[in-house]
C-alpha positions in Angstrom: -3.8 -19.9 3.4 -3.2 -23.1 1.9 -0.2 -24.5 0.2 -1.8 -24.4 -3.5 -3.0 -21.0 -3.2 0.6 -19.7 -1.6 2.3 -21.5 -4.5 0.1 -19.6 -6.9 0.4 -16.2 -5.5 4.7 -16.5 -6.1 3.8 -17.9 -8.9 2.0 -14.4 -10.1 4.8 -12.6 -7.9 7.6 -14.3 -10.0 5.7 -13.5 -13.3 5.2 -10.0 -11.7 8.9 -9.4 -10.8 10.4 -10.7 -14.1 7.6 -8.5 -16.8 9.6 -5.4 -13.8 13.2 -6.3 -15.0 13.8 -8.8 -11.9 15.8 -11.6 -12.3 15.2 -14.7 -10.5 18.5 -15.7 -8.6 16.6 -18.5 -6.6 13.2 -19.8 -5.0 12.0 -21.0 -1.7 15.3 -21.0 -0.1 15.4 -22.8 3.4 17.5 -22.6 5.9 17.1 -23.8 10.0 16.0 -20.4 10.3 13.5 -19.7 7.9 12.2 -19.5 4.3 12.6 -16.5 1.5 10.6 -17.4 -0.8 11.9 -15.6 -3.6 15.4 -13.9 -4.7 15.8 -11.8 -7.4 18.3 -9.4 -8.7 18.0 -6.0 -10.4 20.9 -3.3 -10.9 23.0 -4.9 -8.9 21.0 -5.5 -5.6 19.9 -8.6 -4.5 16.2 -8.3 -3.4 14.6 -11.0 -0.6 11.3 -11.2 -1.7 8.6 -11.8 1.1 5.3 -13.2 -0.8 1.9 -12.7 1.1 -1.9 -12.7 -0.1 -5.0 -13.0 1.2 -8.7 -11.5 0.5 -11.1 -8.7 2.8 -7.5 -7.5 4.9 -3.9 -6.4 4.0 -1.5 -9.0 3.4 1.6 -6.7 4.4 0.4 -6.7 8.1 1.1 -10.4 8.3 5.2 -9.6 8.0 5.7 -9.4 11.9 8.6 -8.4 13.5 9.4 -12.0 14.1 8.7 -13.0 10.4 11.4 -10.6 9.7 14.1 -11.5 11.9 13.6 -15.2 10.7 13.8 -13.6 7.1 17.4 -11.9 8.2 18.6 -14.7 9.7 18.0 -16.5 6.3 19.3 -13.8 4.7 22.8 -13.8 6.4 23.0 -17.7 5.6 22.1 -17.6 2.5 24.8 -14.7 1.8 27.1 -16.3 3.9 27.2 -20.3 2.2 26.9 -18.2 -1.1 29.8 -15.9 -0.4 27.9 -12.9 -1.5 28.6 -9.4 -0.5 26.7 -7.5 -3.0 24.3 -5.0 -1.8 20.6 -6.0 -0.8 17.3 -5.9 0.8 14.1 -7.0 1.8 11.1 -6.5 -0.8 7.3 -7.9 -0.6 4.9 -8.4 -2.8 1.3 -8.1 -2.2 -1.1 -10.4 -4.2 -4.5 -9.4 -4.2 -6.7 -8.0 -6.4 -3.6 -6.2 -7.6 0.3 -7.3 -7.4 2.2 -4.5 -6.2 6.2 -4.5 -4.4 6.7 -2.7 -1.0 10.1 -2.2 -1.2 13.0 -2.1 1.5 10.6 -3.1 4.4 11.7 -2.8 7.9 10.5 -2.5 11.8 
């Protein structure tokens, strides 16, 4: 996927998140380990947000198990240079046809 098109699919996931009650805390956060790119907080839990899209297959099967231990990596940096020990987790949200949020993924 291109850059444009990934910049318009958190673009609709932002929008999405925010009309949900989400507040965004942060965007495209890098770190030497990775990238979340979205952060958002609602009833006091931080919520990683893992964007993907695409079109004729499932965007969700493209968060690996090695997508996700960059994303907790991240996550522990981000917390850590933040000094933030509020309760979390990781979300995504699928654009495609639809926008929906798989929340609290894992392996």
């Amino acid at each position: 996927m291109s850059k444009k098109k990934g910049n318009i699919a958190e673009d609709l996931a932002c929008e999405f998140l925010e009309n949900n009650g989400f507040k965004i805390v942060e965007r495209n956060f890098y770190s030497k380990f990775g990238e979340i790119d979205i952060i958002v907080q609602k009833d006091k839990v931080l919520h990683f947000i893992e964007v993907k899209s695409g079109e004729n297959f499932e965007p969700i099967y493209n968060i690996t198990f090695k997508k996700l231990e960059k994303i907790i990596k991240t996550i522990n940096y981000f917390l850590m240079i933040k000094n933030i020990t509020m309760p979390y987790q990781i979300d995504a949200v699928i654009v495609n046809e639809k926008i929906e949020i798989v929340e609290n993924i894992t392996f």
